[in-house]
KEMARKOL-104296 format. One line per 5 residues: their letters; for each residue z, y, x of N, C-alpha, C. Coordinates in steps of 0.05 Angstrom, whole numbers, plus 5000, padded with zeros to 4 digits. Atoms other than C-alpha are relative to their C-alpha. Layout:
BEGIN
A) Z,Y,X,Z,Y,X,Z,Y,X; ...
END
This chain:
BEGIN
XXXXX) 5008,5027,4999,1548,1577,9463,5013,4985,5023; 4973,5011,4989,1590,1528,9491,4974,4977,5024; 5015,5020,4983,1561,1489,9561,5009,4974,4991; 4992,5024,5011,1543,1423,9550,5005,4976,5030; 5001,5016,4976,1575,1359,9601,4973,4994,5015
XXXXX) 5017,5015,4996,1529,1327,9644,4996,4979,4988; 4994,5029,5025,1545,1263,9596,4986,5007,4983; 5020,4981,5021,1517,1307,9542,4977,5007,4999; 5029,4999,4995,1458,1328,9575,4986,4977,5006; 5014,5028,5001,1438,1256,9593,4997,4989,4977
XXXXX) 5003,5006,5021,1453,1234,9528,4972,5020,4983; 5032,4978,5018,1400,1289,9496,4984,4994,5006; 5007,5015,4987,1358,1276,9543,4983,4977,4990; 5016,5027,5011,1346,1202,9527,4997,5004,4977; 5012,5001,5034,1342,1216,9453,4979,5018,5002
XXXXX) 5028,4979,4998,1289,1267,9466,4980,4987,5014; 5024,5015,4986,1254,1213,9507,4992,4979,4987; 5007,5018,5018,1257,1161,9462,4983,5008,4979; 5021,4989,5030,1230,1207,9403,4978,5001,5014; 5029,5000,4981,1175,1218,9452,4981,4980,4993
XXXXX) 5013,5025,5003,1158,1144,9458,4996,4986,4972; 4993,5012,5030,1174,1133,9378,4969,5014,4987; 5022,4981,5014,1118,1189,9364,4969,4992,5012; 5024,5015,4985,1067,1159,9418,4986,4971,4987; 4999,5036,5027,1083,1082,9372,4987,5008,4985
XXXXX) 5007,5006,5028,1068,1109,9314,4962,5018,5006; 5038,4982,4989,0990,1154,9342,4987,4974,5005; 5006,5021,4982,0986,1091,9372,4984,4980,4976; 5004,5014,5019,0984,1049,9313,4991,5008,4977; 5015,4987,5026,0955,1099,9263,4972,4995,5011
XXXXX) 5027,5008,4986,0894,1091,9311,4985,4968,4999; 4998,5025,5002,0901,1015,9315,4987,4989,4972; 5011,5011,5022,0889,1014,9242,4975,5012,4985; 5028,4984,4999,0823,1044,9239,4973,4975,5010; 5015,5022,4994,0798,0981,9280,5001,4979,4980
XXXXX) 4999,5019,5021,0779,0916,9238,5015,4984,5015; 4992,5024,4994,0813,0853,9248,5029,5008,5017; 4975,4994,4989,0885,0888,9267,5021,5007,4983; 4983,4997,5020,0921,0885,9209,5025,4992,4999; 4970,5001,5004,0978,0856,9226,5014,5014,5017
XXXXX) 4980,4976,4980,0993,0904,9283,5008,5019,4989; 5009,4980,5011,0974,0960,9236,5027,4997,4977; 4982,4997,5026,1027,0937,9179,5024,4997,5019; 4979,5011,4985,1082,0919,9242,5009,5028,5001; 5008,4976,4990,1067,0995,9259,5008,5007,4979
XXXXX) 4998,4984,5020,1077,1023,9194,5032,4986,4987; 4975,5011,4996,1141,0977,9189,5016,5014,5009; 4985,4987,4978,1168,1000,9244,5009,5036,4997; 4999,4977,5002,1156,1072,9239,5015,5005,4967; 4980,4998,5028,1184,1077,9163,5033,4988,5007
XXXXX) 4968,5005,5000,1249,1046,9181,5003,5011,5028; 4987,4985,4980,1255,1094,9244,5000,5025,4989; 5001,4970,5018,1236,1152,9200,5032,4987,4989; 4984,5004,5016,1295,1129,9153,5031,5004,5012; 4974,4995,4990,1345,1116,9198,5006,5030,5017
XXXXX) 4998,4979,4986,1329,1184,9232,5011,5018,4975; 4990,4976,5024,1342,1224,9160,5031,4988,5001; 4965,5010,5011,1406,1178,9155,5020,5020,5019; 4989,4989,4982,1435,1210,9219,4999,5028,5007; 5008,4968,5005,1411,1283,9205,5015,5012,4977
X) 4980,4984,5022,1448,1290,9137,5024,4995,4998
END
């Protein structure tokens, strides 16, 4: 297995931190829509998260 740059490892890194914060969004807002009267956070949230799911399969296959 081949070492990776420091460039490389920062880059990982932030994509491993961002998924972090992408997976916290979406707990966040699956919770959100449980409460009444938050429906449009609740569909922003489920927006959001479906077109980050999507673009995440695009860049995996």
């Amino acid at each position: 297995m081949k070492n990776k740059s420091l460039s490389q490892q920062l880059g990982s890194a932030l994509a491993n931190v961002q998924d972090l914060f992408d997976t916290v969004a979406k707990v966040f807002f699956k919770r959100i829509k449980e409460k009444p009267g938050t429906g449009f956070f609740s569909e922003m949230g489920d927006s959001y998260y479906k077109s980050y799911e999507d673009a995440k399969r695009k860049t995996e296959d």
